[in-house]
C-alpha positions as CSV (number, residue, x, y, z in Angstrom):
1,X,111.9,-56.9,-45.5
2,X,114.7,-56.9,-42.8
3,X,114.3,-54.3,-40.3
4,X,118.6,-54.3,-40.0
5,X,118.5,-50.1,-39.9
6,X,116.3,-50.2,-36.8
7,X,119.0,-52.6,-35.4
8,X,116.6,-55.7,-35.5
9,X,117.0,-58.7,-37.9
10,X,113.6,-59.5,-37.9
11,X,111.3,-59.1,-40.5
12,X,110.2,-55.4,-40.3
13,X,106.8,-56.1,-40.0
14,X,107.2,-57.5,-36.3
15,X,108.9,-54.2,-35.2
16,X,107.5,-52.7,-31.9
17,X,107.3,-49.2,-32.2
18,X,106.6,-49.0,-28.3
19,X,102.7,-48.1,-28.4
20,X,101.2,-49.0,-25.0
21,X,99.8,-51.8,-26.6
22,X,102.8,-53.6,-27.4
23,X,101.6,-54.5,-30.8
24,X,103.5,-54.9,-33.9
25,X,103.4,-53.4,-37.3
26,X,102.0,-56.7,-38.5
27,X,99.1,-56.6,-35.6
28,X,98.1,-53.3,-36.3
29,X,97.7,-53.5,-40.1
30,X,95.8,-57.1,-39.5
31,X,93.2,-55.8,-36.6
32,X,92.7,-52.7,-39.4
33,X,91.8,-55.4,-42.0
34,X,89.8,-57.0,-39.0
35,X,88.3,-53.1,-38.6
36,X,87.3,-52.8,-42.2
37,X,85.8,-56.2,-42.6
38,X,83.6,-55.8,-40.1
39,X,82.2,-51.8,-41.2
40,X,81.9,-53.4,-44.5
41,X,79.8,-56.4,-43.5
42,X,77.3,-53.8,-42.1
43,X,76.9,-51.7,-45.0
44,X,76.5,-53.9,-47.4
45,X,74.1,-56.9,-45.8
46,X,70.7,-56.8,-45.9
47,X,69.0,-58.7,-43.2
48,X,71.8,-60.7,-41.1
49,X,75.4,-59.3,-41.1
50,X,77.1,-61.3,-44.0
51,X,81.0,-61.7,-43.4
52,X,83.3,-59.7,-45.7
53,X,87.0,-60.9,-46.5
54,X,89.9,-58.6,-47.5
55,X,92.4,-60.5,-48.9
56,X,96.0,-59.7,-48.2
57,X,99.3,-60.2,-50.2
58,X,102.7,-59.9,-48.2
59,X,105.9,-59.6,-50.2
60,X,109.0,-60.8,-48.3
61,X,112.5,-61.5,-49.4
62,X,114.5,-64.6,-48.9
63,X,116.2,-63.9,-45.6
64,X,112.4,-63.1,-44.4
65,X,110.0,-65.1,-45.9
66,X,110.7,-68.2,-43.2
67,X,110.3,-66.0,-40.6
68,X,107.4,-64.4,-41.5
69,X,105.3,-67.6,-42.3
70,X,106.3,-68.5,-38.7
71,X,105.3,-65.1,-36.9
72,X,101.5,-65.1,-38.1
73,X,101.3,-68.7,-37.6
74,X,102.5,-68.6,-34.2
75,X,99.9,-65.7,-33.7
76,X,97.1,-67.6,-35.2
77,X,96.7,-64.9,-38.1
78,X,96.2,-62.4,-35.6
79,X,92.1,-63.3,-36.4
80,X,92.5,-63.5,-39.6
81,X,91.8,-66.6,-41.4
82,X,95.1,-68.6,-42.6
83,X,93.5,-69.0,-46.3
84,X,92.8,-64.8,-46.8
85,X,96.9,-64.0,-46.7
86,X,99.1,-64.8,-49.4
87,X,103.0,-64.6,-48.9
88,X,105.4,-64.4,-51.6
89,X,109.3,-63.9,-51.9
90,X,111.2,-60.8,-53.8
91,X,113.2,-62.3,-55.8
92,X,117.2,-62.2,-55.7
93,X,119.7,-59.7,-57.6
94,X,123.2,-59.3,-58.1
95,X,125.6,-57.3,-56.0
96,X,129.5,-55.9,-57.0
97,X,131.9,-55.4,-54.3
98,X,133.7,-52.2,-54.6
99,X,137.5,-52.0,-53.8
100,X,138.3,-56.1,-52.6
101,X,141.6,-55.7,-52.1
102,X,142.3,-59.3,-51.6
103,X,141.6,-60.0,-55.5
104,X,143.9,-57.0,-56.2
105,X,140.5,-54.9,-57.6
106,X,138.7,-57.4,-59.2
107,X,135.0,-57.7,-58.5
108,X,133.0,-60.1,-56.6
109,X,129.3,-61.5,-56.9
110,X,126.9,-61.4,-54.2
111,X,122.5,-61.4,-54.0
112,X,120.1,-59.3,-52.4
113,X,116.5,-58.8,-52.4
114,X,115.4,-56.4,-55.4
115,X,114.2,-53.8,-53.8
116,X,110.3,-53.0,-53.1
117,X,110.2,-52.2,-56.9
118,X,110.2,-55.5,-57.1
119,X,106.4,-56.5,-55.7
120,X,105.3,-56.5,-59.5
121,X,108.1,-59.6,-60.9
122,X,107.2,-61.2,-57.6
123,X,103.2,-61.4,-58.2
124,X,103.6,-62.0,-61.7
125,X,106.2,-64.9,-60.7
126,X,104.6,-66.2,-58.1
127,X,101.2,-66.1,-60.3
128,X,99.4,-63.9,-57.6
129,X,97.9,-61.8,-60.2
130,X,96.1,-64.3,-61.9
131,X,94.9,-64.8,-58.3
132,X,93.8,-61.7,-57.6
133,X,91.7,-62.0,-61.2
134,X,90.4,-65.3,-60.2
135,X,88.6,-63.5,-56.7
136,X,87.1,-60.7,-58.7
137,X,89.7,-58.2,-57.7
138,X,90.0,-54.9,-59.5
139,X,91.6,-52.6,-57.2
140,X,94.9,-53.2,-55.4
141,X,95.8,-51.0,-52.2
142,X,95.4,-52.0,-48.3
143,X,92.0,-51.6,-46.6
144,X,91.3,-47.9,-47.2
145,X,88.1,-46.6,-47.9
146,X,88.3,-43.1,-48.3
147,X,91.2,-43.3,-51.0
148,X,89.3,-46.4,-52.5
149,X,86.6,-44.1,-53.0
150,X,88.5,-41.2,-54.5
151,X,90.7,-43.5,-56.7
152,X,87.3,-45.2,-58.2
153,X,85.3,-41.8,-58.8
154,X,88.8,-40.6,-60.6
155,X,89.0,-43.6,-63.4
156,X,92.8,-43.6,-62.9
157,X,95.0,-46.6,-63.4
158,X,97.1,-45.5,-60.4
159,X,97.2,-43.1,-57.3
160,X,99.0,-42.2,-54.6
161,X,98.4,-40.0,-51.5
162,X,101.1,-37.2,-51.0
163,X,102.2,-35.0,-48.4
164,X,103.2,-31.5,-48.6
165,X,106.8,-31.6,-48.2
166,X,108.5,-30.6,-45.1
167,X,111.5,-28.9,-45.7
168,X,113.5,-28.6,-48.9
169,X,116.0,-31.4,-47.6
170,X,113.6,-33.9,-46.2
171,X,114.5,-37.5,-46.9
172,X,111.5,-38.1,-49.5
173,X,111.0,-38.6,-53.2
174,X,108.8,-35.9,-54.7
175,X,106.2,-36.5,-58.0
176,X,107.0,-34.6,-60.8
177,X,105.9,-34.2,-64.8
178,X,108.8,-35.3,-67.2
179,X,108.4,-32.8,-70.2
180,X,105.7,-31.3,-71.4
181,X,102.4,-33.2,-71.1
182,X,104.8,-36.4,-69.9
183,X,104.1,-38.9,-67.2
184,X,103.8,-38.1,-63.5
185,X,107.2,-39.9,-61.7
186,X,109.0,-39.8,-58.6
187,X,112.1,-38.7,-58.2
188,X,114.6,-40.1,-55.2
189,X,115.5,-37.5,-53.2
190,X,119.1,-38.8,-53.6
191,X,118.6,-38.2,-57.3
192,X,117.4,-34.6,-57.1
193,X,119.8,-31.7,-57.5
194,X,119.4,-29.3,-54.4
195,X,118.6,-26.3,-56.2
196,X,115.9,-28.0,-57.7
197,X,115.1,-29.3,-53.8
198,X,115.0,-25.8,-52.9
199,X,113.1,-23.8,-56.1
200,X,110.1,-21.9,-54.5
201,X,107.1,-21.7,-56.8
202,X,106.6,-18.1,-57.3
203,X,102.9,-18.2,-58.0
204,X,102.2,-20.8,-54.9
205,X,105.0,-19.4,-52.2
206,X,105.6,-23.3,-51.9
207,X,108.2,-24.7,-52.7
208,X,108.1,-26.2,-56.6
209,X,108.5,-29.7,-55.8
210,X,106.4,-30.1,-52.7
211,X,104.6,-33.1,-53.1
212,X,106.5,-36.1,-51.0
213,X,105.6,-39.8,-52.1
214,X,104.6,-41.5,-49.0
215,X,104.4,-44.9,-50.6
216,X,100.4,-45.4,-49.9
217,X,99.5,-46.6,-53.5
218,X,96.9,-47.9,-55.0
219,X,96.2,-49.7,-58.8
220,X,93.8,-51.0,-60.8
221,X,94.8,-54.9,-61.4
222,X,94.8,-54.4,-65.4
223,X,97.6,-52.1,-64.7
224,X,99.8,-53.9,-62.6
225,X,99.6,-56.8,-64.8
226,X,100.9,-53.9,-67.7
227,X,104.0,-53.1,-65.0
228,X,105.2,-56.2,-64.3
229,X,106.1,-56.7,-68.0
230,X,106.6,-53.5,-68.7
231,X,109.8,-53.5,-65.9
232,X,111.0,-56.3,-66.4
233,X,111.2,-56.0,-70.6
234,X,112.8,-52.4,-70.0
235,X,115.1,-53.3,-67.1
236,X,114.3,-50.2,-65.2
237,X,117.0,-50.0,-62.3
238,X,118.9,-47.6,-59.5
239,X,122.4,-48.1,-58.6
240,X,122.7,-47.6,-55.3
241,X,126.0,-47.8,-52.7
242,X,124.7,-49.9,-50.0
243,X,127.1,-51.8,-46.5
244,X,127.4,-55.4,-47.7
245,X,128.1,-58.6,-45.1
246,X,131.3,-60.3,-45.8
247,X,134.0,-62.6,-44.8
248,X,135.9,-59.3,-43.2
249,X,133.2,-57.9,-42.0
250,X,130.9,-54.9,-43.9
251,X,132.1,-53.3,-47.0
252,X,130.4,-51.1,-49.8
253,X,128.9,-52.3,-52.4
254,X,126.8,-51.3,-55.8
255,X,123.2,-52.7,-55.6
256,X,120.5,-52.3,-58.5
257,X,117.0,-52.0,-57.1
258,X,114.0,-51.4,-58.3
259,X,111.4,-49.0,-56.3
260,X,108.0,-49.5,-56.0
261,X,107.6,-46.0,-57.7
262,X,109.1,-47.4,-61.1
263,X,105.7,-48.2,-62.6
264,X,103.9,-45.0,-62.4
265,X,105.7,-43.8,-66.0
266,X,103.5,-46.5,-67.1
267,X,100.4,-45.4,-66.6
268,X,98.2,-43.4,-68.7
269,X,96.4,-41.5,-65.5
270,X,97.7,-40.9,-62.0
271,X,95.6,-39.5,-59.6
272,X,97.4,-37.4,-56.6
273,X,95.3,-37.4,-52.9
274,X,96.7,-34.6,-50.8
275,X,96.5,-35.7,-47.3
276,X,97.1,-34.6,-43.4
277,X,100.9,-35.4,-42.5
278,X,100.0,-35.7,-39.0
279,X,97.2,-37.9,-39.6
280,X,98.9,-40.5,-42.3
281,X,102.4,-40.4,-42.4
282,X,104.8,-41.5,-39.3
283,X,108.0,-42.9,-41.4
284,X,109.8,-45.5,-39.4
285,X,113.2,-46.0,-40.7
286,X,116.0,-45.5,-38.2
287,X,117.2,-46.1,-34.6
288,X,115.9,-44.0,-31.7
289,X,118.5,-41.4,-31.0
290,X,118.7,-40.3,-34.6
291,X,117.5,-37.2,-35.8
292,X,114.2,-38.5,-37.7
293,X,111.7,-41.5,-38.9
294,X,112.0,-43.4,-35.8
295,X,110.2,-45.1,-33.6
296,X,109.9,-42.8,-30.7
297,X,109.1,-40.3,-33.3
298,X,106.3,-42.2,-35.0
299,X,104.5,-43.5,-31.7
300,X,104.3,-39.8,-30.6
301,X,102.7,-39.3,-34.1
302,X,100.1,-42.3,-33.8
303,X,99.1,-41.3,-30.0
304,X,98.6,-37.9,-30.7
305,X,96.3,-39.0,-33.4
306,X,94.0,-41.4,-31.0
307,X,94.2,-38.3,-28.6
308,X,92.7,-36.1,-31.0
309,X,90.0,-38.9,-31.7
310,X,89.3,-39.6,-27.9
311,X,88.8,-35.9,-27.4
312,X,86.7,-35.4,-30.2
313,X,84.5,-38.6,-29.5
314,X,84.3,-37.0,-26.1
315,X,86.5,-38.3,-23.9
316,X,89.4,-36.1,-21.4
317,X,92.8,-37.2,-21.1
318,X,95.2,-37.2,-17.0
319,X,98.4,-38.0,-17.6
320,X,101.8,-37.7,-15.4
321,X,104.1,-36.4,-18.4
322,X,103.7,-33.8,-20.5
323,X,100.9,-34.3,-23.3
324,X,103.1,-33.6,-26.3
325,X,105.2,-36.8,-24.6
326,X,102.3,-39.4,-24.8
327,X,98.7,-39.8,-25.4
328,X,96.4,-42.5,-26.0
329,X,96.5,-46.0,-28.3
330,X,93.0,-46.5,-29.6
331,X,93.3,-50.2,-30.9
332,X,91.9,-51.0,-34.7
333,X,89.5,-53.3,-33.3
334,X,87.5,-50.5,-31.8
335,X,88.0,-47.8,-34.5
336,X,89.6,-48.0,-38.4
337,X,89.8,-44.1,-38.5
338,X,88.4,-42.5,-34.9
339,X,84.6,-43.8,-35.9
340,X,82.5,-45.3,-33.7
341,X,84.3,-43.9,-30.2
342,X,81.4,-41.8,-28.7
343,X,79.8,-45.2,-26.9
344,X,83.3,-46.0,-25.4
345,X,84.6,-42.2,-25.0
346,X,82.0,-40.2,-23.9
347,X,82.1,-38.9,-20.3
348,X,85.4,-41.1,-19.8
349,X,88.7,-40.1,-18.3
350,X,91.7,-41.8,-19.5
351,X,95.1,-41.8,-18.1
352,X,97.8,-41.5,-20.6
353,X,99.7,-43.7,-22.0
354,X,97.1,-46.7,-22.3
355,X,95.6,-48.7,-25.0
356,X,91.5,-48.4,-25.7
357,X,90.5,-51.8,-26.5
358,X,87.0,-53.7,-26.7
């Protein structure tokens, strides 16, 4: 996807959040696959270390697909190998102008991508999920253990890890049951009524609807196969008012997306995985300057995070600004989750803000 609200028009996945390192989102999430490749290639050979691939699918739209293909080739895969990544395009969808006064209030057509909701038309389309059934895949979610774990020992068809929410206003969707005994869903948070937003759970103190979708997902492959037909036969959609490019520059527009949320209706068990905001969720969805979700605000986030793992693997931190204002990048290649630091950490003084690399 574009990153246009961060004011870039690449694809989102080569944003620079600023970490010392430089790296983009796309680097990061591929020397994490690197990470857990290699952990697993030591737990599960006997004898000599036997290599371990993770294969990864990347939706893009139209506008980015190009791009994309170009920025991993350009940086060789980042180390992974060409053959274990698997691009595929969103598909398009109409758009309605609202109020074109130069056709006196009729309507005009445009496309846009489909939203995330659509990743499940997309593999079906592009025939990914046979794919993934052709490599012996059962479970789909990026390189994550711990979750893979708790989603296997659970015998759900879906999951997704949640975060206490914030404040009654914060910009997230929240799971909730629809009737009695019904379905666990999301709802938007521009789709819930405040007063809902704000109902306090008198036996809890919390507030009623406090458990934020964070969009870390995970499915068995049976049931994704189940969603993509289930979406597209219902036509589940959003109508959302969205800036559109045109000849006069932007105008409003009605767009109908899907979100990636849709399919959990579907599914007969949904497991919930409570985790640590500060350790799993660092939103990145506007400019600097703005009040929340951007950049500056999640690279504070992630080196905070490799501080506390430094610290705790034994290492001290100098630094010439205040701590809360920088901190430490502890590349994937050294550590998936802060494992594995004591050898390089111990006894070692780091001046903040730098990268730990091998």
């Amino acid at each position: 996807m574009q990153g246009t609200r961060l004011g870039s028009s690449d694809p989102k996945g080569c944003f620079n959040i600023g970490l010392p390192s430089g790296k983009s989102l796309f680097q990061i999430q591929a020397e994490r696959i690197l990470c857990v490749q290699r952990l697993a290639a030591q737990v599960v050979s006997e004898g000599p270390i036997r290599p371990v691939t993770i294969h990864w699918y990347i939706m893009t739209s139209p506008f980015t697909d190009e791009a994309t293909r170009k920025y991993f080739s350009s940086h060789k895969y980042f180390g992974l190998e060409p053959d274990q990544i698997s691009f595929f395009p969103t598909r398009y969808i109409a758009l309605r102008y609202k109020g074109w006064k130069v056709y006196h209030g009729d309507t005009f057509q445009s496309k846009a991508p489909d939203g995330n909701g659509g990743v499940y038309a997309a593999l079906k389309c592009s025939r990914l999920l046979e794919d993934m059934a052709s490599r012996g895949i059962k479970y789909v979610r990026v390189a994550d253990p711990t979750f893979l774990g708790y989603f296997i020992d659970k015998g759900a068809a879906s999951a997704a890890k949640v975060v206490r929410k914030a404040y009654p206003q914060e910009q997230v969707g929240v799971f909730v049951r629809r009737g009695k005994g019904g379905p666990l869903t999301v709802v938007e948070y521009s789709e819930l009524d405040q007063s809902m937003a704000s109902a306090i759970n008198q036996r809890t103190g919390r507030l009623q609807y406090c458990w934020s979708n964070v969009c870390l997902h995970m499915f068995t492959l049976d049931f994704l196969n189940q969603v993509a037909t289930g979406l597209e036969k219902d036509s589940v959609y959003h109508l959302a008012e969205k800036k559109i490019p045109s000849m006069n520059g932007y105008t409003m527009g009605l767009k109908l997306e899907q979100f990636i949320f849709d399919s959990f209706p579907y599914a007969p068990s949904t497991a919930l995985f409570e985790v640590l905001r500060e350790e799993e969720f660092a939103p990145v969805k506007n400019v600097n300057g703005s009040n929340f979700d951007t950049p500056e605000s999640a690279r504070l986030l992630v080196l905070r995070l490799h501080t506390r793992w430094v610290i705790a693997a034994g290492g001290f931190l100098t630094h010439s600004v205040p701590l809360y204002a920088t901190g430490v990048e502890v590349s994937p290649l050294c550590s998936y989750a802060g494992e594995n630091l004591e050898a390089i950490c111990r006894g070692r003084t780091f001046h903040a803000p730098c990268e730990i690399s091998l």
